[in-house]
mmCIF file as gemmi writes it, N, C-alpha and C atoms, coordinates in Angstrom:
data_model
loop_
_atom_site.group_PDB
_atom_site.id
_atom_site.type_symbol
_atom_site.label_atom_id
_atom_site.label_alt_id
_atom_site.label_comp_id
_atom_site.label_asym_id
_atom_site.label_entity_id
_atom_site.label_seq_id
_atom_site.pdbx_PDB_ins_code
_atom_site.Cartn_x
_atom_site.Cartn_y
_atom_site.Cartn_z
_atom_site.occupancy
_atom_site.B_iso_or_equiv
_atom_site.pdbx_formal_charge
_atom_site.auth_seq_id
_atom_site.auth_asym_id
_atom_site.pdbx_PDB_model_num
ATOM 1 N N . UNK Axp A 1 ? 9.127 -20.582 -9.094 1 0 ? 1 A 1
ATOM 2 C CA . UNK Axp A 1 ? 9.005 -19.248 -8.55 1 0 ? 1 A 1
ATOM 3 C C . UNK Axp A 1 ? 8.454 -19.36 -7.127 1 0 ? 1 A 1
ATOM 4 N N . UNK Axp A 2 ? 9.105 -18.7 -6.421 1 0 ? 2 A 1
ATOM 5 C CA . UNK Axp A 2 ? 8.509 -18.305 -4.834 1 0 ? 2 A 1
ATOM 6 C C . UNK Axp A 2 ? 7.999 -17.209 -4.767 1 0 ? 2 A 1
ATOM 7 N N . UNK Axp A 3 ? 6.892 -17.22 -3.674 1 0 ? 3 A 1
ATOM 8 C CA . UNK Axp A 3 ? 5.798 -16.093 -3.731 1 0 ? 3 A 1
ATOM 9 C C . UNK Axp A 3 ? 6.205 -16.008 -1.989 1 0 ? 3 A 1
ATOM 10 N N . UNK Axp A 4 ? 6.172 -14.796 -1.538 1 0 ? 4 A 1
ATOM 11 C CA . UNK Axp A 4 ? 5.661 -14.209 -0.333 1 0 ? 4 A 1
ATOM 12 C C . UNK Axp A 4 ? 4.586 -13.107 -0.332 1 0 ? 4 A 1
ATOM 13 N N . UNK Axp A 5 ? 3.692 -13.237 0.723 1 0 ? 5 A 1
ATOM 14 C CA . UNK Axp A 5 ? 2.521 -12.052 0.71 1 0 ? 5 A 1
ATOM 15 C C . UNK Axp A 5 ? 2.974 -11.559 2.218 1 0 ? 5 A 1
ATOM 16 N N . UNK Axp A 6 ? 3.139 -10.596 2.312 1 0 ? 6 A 1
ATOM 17 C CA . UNK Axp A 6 ? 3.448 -9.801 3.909 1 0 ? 6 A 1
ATOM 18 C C . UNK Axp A 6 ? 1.869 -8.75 4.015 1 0 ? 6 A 1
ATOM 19 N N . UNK Axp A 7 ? 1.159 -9.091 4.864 1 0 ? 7 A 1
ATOM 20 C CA . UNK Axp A 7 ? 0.359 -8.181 5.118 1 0 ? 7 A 1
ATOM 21 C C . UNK Axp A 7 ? 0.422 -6.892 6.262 1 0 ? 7 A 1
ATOM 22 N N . UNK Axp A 8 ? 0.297 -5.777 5.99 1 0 ? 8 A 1
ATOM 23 C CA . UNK Axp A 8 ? 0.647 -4.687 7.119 1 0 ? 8 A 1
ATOM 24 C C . UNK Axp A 8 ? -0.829 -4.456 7.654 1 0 ? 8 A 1
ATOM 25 N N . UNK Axp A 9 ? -0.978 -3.786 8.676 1 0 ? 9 A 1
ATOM 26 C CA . UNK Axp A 9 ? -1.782 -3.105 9.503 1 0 ? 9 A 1
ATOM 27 C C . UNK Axp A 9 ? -1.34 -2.156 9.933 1 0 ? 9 A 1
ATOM 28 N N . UNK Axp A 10 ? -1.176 -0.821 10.188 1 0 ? 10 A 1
ATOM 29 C CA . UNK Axp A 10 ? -0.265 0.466 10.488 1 0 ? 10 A 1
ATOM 30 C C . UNK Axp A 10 ? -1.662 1.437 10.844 1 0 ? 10 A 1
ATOM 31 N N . UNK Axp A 11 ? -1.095 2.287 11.758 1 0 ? 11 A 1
ATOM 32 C CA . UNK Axp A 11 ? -1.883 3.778 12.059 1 0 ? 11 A 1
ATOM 33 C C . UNK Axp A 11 ? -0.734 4.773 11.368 1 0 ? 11 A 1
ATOM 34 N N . UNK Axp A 12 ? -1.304 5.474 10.381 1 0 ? 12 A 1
ATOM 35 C CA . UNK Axp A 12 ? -0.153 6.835 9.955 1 0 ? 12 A 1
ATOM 36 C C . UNK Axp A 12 ? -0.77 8.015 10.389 1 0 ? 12 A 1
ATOM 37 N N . UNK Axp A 13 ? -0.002 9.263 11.141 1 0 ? 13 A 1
ATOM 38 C CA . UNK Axp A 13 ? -0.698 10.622 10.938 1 0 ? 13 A 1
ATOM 39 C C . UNK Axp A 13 ? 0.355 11.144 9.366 1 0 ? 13 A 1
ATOM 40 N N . UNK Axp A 14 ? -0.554 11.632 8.952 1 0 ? 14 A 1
ATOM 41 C CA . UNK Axp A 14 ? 0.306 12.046 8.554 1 0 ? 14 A 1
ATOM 42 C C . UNK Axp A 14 ? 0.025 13.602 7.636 1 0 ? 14 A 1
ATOM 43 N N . UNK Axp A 15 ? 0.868 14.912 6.973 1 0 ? 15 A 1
ATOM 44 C CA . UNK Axp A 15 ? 0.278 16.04 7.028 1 0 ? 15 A 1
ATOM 45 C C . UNK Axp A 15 ? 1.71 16.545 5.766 1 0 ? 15 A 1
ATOM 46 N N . UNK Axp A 16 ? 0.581 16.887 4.72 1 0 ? 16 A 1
ATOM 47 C CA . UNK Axp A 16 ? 1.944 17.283 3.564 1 0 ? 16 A 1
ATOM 48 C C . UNK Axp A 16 ? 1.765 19.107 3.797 1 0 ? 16 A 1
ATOM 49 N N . UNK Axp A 17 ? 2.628 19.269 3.162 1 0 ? 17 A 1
ATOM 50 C CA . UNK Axp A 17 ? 2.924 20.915 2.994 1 0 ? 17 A 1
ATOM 51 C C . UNK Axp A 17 ? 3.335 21.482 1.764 1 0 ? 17 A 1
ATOM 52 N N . UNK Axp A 18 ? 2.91 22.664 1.642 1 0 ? 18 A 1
ATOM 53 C CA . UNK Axp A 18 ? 3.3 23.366 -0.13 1 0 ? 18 A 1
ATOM 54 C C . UNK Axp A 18 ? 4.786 24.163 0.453 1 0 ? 18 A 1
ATOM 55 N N . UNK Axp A 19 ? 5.27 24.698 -1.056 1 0 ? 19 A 1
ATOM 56 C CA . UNK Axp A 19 ? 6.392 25.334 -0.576 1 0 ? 19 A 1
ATOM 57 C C . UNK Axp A 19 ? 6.612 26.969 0.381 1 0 ? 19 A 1
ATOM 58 N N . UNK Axp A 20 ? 5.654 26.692 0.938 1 0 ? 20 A 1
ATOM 59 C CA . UNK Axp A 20 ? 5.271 28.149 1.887 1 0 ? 20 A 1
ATOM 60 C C . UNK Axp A 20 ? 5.188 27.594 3.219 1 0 ? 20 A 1
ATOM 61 N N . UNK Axp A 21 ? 4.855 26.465 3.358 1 0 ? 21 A 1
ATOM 62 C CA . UNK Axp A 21 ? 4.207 25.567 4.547 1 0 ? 21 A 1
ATOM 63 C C . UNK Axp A 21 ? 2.987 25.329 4.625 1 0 ? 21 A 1
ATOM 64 N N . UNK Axp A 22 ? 1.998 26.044 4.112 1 0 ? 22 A 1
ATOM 65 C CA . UNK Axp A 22 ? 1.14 25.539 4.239 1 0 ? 22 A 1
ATOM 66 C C . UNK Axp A 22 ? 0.224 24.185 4.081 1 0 ? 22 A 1
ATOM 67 N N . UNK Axp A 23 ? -0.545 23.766 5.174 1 0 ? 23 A 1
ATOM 68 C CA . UNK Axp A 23 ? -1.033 22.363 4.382 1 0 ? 23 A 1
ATOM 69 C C . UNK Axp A 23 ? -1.745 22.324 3.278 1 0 ? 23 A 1
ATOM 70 N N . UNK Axp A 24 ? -1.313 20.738 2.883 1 0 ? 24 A 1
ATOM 71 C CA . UNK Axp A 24 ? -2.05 20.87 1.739 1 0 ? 24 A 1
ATOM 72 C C . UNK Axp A 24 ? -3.064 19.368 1.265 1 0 ? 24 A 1
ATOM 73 N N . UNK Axp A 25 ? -2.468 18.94 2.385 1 0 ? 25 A 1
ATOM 74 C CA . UNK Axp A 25 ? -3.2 17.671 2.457 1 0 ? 25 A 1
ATOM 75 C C . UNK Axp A 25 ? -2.943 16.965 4.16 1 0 ? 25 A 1
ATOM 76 N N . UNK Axp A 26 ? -4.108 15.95 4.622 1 0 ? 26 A 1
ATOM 77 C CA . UNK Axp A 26 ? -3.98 15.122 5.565 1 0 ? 26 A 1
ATOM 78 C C . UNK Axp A 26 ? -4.163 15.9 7.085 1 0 ? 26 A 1
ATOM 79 N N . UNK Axp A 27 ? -3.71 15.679 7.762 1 0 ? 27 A 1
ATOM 80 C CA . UNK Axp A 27 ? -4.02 16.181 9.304 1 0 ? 27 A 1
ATOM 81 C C . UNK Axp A 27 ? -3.041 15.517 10.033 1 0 ? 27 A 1
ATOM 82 N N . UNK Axp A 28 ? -1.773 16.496 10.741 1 0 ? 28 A 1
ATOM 83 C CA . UNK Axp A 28 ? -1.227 15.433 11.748 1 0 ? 28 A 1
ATOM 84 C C . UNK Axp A 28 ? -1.602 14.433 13.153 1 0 ? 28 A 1
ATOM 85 N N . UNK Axp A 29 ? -2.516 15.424 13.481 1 0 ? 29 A 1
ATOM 86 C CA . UNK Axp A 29 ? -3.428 15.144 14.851 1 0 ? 29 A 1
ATOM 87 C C . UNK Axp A 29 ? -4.207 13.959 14.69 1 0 ? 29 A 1
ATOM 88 N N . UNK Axp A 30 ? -4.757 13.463 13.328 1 0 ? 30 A 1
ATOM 89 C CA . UNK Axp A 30 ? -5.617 12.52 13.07 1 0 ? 30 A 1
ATOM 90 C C . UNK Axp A 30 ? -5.077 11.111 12.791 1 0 ? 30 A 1
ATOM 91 N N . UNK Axp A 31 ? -5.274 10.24 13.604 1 0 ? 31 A 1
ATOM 92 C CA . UNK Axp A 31 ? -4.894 8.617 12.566 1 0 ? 31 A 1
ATOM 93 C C . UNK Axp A 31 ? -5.64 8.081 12.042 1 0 ? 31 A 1
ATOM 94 N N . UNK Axp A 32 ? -4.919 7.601 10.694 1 0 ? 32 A 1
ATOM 95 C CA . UNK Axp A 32 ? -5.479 6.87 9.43 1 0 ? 32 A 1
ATOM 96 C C . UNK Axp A 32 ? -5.256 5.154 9.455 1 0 ? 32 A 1
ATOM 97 N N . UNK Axp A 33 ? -6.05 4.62 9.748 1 0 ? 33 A 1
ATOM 98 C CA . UNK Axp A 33 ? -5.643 2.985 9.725 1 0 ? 33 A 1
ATOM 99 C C . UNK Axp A 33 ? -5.324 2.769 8.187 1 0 ? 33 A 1
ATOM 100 N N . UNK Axp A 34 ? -4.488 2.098 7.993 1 0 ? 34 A 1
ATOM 101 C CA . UNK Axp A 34 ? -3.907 1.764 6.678 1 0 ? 34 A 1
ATOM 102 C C . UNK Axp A 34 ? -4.015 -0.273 6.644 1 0 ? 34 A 1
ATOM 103 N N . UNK Axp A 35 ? -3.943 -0.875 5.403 1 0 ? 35 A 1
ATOM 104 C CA . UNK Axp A 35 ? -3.821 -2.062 5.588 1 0 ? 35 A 1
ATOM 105 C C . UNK Axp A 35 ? -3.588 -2.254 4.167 1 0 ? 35 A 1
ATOM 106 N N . UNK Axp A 36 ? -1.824 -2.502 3.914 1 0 ? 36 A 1
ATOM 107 C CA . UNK Axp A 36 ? -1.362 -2.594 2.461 1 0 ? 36 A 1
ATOM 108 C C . UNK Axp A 36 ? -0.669 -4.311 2.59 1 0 ? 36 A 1
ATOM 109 N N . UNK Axp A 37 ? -1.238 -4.77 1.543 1 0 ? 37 A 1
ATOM 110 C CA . UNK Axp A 37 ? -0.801 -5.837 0.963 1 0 ? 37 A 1
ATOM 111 C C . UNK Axp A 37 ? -0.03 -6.289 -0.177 1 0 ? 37 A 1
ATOM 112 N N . UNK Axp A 38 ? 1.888 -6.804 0.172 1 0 ? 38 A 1
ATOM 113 C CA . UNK Axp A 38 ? 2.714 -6.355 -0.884 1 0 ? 38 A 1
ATOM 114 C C . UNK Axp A 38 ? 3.289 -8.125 -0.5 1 0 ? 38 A 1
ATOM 115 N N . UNK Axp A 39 ? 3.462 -8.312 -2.433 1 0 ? 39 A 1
ATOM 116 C CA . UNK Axp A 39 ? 4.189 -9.517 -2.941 1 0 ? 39 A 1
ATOM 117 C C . UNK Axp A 39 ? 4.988 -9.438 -3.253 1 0 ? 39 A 1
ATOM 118 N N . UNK Axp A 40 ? 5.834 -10.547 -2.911 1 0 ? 40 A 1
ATOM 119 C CA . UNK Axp A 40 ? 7.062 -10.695 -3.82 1 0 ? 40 A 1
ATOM 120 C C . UNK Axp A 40 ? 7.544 -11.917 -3.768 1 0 ? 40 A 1
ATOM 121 N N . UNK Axp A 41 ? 8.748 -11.948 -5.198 1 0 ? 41 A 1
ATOM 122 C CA . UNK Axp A 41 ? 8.994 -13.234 -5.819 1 0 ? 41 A 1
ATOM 123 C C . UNK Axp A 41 ? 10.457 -13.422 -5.68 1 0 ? 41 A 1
ATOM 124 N N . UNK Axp A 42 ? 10.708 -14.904 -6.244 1 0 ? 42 A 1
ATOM 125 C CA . UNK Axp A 42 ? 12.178 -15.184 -6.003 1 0 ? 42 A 1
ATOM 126 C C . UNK Axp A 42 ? 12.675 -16.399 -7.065 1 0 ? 42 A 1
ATOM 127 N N . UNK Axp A 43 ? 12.867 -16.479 -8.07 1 0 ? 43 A 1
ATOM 128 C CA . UNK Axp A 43 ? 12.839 -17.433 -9.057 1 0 ? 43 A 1
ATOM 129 C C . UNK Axp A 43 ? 13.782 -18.478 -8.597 1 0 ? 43 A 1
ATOM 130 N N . UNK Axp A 44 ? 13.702 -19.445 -8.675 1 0 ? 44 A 1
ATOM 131 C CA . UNK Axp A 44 ? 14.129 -20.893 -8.022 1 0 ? 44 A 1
ATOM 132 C C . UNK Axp A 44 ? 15.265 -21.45 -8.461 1 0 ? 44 A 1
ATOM 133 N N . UNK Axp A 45 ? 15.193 -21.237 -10.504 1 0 ? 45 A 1
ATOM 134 C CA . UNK Axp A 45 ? 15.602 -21.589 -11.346 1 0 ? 45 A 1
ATOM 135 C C . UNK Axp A 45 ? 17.13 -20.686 -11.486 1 0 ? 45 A 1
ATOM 136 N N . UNK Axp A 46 ? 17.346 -19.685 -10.75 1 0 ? 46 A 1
ATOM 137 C CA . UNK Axp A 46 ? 18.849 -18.937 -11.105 1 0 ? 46 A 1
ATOM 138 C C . UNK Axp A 46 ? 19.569 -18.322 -9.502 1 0 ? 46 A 1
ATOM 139 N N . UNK Axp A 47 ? 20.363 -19.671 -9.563 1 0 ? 47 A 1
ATOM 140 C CA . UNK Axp A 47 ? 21.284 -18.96 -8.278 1 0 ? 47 A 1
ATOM 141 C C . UNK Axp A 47 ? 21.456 -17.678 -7.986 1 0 ? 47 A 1
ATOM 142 N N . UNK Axp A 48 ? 21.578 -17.564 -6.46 1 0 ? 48 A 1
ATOM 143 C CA . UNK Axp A 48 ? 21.633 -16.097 -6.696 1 0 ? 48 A 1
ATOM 144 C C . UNK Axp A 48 ? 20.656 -15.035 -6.923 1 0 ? 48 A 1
ATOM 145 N N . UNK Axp A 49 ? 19.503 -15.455 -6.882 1 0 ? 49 A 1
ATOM 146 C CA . UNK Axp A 49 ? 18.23 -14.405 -7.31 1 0 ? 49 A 1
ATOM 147 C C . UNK Axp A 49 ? 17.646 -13.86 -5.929 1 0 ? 49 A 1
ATOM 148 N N . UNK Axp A 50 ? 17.416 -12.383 -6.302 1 0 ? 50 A 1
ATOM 149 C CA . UNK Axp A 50 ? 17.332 -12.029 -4.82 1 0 ? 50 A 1
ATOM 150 C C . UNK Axp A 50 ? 15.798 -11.478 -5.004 1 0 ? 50 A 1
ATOM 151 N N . UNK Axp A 51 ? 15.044 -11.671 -3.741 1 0 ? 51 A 1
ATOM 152 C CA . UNK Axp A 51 ? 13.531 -11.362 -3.495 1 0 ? 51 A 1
ATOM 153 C C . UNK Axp A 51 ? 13.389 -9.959 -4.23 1 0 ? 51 A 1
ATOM 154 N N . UNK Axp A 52 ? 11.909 -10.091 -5.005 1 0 ? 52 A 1
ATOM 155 C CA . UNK Axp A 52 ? 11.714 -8.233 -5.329 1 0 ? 52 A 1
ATOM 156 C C . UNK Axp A 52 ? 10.288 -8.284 -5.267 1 0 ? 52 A 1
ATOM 157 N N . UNK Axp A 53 ? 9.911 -6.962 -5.143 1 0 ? 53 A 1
ATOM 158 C CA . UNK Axp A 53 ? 8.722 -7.018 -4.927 1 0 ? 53 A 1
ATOM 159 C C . UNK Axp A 53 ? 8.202 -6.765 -6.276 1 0 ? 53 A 1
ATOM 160 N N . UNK Axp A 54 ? 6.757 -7.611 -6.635 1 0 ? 54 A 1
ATOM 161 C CA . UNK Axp A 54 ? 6.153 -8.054 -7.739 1 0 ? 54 A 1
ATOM 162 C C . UNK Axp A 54 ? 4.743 -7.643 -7.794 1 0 ? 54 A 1
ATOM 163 N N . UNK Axp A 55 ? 4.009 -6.958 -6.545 1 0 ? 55 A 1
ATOM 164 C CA . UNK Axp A 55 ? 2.899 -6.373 -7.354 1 0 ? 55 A 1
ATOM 165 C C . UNK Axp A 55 ? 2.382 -6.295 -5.469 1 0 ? 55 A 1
ATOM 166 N N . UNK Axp A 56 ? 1.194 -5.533 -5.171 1 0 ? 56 A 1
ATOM 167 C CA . UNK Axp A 56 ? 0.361 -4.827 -4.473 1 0 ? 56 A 1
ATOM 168 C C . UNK Axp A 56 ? -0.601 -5.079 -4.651 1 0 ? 56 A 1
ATOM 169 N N . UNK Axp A 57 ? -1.442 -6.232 -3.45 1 0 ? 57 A 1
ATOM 170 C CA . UNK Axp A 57 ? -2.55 -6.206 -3.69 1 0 ? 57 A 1
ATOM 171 C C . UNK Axp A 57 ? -3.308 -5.08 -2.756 1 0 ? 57 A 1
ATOM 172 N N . UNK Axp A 58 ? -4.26 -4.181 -3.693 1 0 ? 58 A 1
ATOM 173 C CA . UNK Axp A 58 ? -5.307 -3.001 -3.058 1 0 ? 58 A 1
ATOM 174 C C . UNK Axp A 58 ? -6.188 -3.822 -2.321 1 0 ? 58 A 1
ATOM 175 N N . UNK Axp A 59 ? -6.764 -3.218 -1.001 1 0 ? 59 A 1
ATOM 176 C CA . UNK Axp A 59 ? -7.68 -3.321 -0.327 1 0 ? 59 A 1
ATOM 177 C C . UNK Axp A 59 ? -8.7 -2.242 -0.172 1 0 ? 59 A 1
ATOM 178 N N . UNK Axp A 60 ? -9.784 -2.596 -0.136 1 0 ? 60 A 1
ATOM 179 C CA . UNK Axp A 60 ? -10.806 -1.854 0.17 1 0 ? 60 A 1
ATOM 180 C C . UNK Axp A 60 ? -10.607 -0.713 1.708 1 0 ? 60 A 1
ATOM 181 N N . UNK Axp A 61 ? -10.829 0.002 2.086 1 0 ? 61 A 1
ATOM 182 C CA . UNK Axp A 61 ? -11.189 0.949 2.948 1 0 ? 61 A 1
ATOM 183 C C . UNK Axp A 61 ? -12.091 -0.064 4.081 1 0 ? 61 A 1
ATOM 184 N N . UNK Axp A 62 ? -13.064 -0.743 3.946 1 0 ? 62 A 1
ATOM 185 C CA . UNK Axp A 62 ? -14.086 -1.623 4.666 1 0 ? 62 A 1
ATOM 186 C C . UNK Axp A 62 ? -13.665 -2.571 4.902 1 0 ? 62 A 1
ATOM 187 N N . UNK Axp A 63 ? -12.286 -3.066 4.405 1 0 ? 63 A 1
ATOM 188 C CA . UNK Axp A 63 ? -12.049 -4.356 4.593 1 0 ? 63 A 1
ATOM 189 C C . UNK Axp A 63 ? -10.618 -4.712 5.922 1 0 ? 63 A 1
ATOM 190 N N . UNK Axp A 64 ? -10.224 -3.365 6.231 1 0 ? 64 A 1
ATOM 191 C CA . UNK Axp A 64 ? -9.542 -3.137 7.675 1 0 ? 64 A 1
ATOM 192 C C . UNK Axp A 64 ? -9.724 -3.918 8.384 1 0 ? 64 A 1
């Protein structure tokens, strides 16, 4: 099995809405540092096997 870990670092604004418009979460004006950590695998053993992603490692908020 093959493993890749891709780590991101990203700024999102970002701002949801109900079905009226109003907000209902987030702030567009504001950025959120984000830092998501995503795996994935590729089995060795069967031609042809294509990369998928296999699990998310969570990070802490402090650990940015």
């Amino acid at each position: 099995m093959f493993l890749l870990r891709f780590s991101f670092h990203l700024s999102y604004k970002f701002e949801a809405y109900d079905a009226k418009g109003a907000v209902v979460a987030g702030n567009k004006d504001k950025e959120v540092l984000v830092r998501d950590i995503w795996v994935f695998e590729k089995s060795q053993f069967h031609p042809g096997a294509y990369w998928r992603l296999c699990g998310r490692i969570p990070v802490k908020p402090g650990d940015i």
